[in-house]
N, C-alpha and C positions, 0 to 999 in steps of 0.2 A: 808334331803330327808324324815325323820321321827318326823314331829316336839310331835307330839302326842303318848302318849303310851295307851294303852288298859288297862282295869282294868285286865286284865290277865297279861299285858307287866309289869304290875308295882309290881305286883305278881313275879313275875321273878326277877326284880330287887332287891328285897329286898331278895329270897332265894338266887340271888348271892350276895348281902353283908353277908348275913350270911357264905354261903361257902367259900366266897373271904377271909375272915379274915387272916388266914395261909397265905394268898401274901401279903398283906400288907405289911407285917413285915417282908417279906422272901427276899425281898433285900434294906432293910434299906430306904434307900433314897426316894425310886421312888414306890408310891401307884400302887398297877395292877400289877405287872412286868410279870405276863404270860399272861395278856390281855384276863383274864375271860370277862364274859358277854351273852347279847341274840345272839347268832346264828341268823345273820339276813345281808341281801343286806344292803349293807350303813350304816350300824351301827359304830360307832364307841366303840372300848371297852370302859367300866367304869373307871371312875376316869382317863381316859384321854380325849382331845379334838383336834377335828378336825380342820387342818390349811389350808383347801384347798378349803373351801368354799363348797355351797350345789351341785355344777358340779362336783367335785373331792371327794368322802368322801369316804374314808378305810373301812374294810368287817373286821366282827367280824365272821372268821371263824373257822372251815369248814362247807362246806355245802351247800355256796353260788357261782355263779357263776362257779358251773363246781368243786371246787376246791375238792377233798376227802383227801387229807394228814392226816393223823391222827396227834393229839396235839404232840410234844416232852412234854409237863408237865401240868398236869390239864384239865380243857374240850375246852380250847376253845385258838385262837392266833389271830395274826392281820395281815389282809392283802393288802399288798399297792401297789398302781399300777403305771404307768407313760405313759404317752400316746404324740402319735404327734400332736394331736391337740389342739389350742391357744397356737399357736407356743411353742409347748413343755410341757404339764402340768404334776404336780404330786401329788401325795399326803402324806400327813405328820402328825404323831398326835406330842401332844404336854401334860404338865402337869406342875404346880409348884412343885418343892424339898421338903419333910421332911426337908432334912435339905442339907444347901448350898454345894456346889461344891467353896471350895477355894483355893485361889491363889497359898497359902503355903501348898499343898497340890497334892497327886498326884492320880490318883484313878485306879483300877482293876475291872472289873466283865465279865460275863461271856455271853453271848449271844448265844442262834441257831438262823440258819435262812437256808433257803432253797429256791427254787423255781417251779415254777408251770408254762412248758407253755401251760395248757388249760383253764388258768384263761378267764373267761370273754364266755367259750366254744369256745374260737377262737384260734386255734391251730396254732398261728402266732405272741406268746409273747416269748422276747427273756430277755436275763438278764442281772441285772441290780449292783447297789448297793447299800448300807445303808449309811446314813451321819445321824452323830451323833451331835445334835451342840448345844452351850448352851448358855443362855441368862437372860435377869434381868426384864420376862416377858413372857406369852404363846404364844406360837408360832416366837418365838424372835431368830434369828439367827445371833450373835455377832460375834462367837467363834466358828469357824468346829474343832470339838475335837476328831473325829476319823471318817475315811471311812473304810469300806470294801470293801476288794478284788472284784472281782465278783463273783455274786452268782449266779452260773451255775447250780449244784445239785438239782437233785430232793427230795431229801431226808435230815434228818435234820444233822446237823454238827454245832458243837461249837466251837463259834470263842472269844479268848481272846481280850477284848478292856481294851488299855492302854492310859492314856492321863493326860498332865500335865496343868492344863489350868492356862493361863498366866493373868487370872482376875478370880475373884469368878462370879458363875452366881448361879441365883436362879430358872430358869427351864430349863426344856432339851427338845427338840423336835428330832425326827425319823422321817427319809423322805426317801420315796425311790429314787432313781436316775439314770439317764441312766448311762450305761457306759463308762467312761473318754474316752474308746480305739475307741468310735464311733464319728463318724463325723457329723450326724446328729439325729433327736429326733427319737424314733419308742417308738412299744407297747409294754409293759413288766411289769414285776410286781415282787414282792420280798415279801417271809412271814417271820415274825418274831415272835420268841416266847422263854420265860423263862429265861429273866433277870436274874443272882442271882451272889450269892458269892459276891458283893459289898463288896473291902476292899478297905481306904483309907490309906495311908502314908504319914507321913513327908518328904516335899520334903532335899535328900542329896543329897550334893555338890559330883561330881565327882572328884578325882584327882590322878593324874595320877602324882605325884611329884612334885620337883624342877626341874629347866631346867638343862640337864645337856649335860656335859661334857665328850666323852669319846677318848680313845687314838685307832689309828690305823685304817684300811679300812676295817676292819669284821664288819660284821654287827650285829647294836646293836638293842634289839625287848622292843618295848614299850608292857608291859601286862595290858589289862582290864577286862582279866577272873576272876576277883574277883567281876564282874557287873554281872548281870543276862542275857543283852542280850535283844535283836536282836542291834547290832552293825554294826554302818558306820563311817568308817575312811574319813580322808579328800579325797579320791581319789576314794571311792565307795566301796572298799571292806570290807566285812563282819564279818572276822573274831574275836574271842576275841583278839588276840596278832596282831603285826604290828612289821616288819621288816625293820629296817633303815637303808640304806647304804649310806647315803647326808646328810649335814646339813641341818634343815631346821625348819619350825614350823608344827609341828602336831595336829591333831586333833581329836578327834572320841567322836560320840554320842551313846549313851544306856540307859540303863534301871537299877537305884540303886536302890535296896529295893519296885519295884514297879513303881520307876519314874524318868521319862526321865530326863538325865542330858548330860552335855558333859564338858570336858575339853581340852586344851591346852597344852603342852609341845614342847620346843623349845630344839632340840637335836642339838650339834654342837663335827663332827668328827673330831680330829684335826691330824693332818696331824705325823704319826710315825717318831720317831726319827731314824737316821742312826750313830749309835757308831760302830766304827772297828779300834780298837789298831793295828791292820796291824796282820802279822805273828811273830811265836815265834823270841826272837831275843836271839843272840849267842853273846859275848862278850868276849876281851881276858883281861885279869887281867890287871886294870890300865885304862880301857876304863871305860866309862860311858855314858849314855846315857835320852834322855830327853822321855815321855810317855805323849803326848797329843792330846787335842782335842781343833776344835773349830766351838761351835754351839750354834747362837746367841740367847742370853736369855735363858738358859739353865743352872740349879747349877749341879755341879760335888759333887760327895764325892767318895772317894778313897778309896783301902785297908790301906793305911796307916794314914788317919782319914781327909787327904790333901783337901781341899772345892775350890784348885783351877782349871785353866784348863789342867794345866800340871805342873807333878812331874819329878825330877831328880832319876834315877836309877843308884844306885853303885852297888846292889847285887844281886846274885844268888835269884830268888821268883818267886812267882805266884802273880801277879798284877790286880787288879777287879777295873774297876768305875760304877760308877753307874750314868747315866746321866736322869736329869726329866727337862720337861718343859712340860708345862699348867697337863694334867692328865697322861700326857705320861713317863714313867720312864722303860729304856731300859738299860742292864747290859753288859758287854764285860770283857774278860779277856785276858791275854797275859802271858807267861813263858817267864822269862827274866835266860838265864845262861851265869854266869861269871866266865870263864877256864883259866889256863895257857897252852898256847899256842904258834905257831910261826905263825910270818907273817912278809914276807919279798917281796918285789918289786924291781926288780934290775934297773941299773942306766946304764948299758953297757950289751949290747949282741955283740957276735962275730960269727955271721951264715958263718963259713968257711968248716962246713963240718965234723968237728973232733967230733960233739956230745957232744963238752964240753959249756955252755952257748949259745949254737946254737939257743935259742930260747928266748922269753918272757915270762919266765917262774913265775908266782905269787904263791908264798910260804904262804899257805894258812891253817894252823888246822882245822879252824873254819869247812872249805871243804862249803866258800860263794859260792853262782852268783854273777860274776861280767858283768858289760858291760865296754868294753876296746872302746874307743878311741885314734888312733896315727894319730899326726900332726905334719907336717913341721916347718920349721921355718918363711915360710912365711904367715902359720897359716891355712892351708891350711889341711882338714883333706883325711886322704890318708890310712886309714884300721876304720873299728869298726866292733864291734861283739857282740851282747845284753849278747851273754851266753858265756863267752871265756873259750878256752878250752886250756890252753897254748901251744898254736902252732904256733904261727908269730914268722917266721922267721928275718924279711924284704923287704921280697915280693919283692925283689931284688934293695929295695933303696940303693942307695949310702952310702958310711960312711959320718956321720956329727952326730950333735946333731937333736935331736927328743925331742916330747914332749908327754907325754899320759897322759890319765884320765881315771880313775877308780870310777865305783858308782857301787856301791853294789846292786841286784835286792832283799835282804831280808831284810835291812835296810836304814840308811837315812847314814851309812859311803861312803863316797868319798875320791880320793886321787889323788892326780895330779904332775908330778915333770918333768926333763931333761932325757934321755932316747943317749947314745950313740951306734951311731952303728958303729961297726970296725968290717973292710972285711982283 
């Protein structure tokens, strides 16, 4: 729109290379970065170039076009606009790098930007956003390396741009853009000003461990608060740490030292062991008794140093296993006492009335639960009682022979024999 400058414009030009020098060099890479220059309709700032052709050319403002903002740094910013017309246009400048933007590498700096809807004195610009993109050539858009939010505000606000670029490019062009949440083109515009703080980093691997293994249904938290952040898990959520309660594979992306990375980790809960030696067990001198378990693929070790799945027990103790399979390792203990005691089960009751043998009476120290079963001879069962209280009389059976059983509800003794009844 300005092919010619004046001997005054050129005049100008040269006091801002003189004043521009301090930007130069004020964010490394990128010549201009506060987009000094003449104050003028269609101008584009110095030391960058216009992508939009001479219908679309960017303001080296303020000043122009309504716009009064005052600079965020230096005398002068850039400003871009985007319009409905030739089905959607916008404008965008562009510049080659000092020095490259690569691959292995991740990069920071710092941007304001703001908006103006009296751009243009038409009080009908809405907002928009910035795309950042970089390429191996002016005005080259390979690689969209970062958008902006929208940029609603009238006023200026710094926004942190992060970005890992997954090829080295050697220029970077600024465009403004409508915004993604609209459905069709309108008018609107976006200023930008004061590039700086440019740091690069080596790009670091994230990780997040080995895959692992853990025991039980609690839930196990993967942590990547030792990243800097902003973080998205596979499922959307944000935060530094992640809560597991399923096996499964995980994921989450952030930000190492400056540059995006993500990793992987395959969590797998394995299903909790169930050990229970039963209840304490009571023994009379002479008995003995077996302590086991069984749960397939699983090593045992013992209080008494035994690696199998079950121990014989002679004596008075406190008995411990310790049972592990995959990461899971679950302990149980049992008191085993071994008394001199009586225990007698009789073979003849006589329920006549006198109080003498009148009953089924089980002669017991220990003071078990037992469950009693009485059967016929035709096999036929004809009394039980899970908790006997020795009180069967005979429930008015005939004389004959009988048969019972006895299982203990504290241990695994039983006892079974001939049973007479005489009336």
């Amino acid at each position: 729109m300005f092919p010619f400058l004046s001997c005054l414009g050129k005049a100008v030009s040269l006091y801002f290379l003189i004043i521009a020098l301090p930007f130069l060099s004020h964010a490394q890479r990128i010549n201009n970065p506060s987009f000094e220059g003449r104050t003028s309709e269609g101008y584009t700032p110095e030391l960058w170039e216009n992508c939009g052709g001479p219908l679309s050319t960017p303001d080296t403002q303020p000043g122009v076009w309504g716009v009064s903002l005052p600079p965020d740094h230096g005398v002068n910013y850039l400003g871009l606009v985007f319009r409905q017309r030739n089905s959607g246009s916008f404008e965008s400048v562009t510049q080659n790098l000092t020095y490259p933007f690569h691959q292995d590498s991740c990069y920071t700096f710092e941007i304001s930007l703001a908006f103006d809807p009296d751009y243009e004195d038409v009080n009908s610009r809405q907002p928009g956003i910035l795309k950042i993109w970089g390429g191996n050539g002016l005005c080259a858009t390979t690689e969209n390396l970062w958008n902006s939010p929208v940029i609603d505000h009238k006023d200026w606000r710094t926004y942190v741009v992060r970005f890992s670029p997954e090829e080295s490019h050697t220029s970077i062009t600024l465009q403004g853009y409508f915004s993604p949440n609209r459905y069709s083109f309108y008018n609107g515009d976006i200023l930008v000003d004061n590039i700086r703080n440019i740091k690069a980093h080596r790009k670091t691997k994230l990780s997040l461990g080995n895959d692992i293994r853990v025991c039980g249904s609690s839930e196990y938290t993967i942590d990547a608060s030792f990243a800097s952040g902003p973080f998205l898990w596979q499922d959307g959520t944000t935060n530094s740490t992640y809560k597991v309660t399923k096996s499964g594979k995980y994921w989450v992306q952030t930000y190492l030292n400056g540059c995006k990375t993500a990793d992987t980790i395959n969590v797998t809960i394995e299903k909790p062991i169930e050990v229970d030696l039963g209840p304490d067990i009571r023994l009379c001198e002479g008995e003995q008794t077996f302590l086991s378990l069984s749960i397939p693929t699983a090593k045992y070790k013992w209080s008494n140093n035994s690696t199998s799945s079950a121990i014989k027990v002679t004596e008075s103790g406190k008995y411990w296993v310790e049972v592990t399979r995959g990461t899971c390792t679950v302990t149980d203990t049992i008191n085993v006492t071994i008394q001199g005691c009586r225990f007698y089960v009789p073979n003849i009751i006589t329920p006549n009335g006198d109080n003498l043998n009148d009953v089924f009476e089980v002669i017991d120290d220990l003071q078990d639960s037992w469950r009693l079963e009485i059967y016929n001879r035709s096999g036929i069962l004809i009394f039980s009682d899970n908790n006997y209280k020795n009180t069967w009389d005979g429930n008015g059976s005939s004389s004959g022979i009988y048969f019972y059983y006895l299982k203990s509800n504290t241990s695994s003794k039983t006892y079974k024999g001939a049973l007479t009844i005489s009336r």
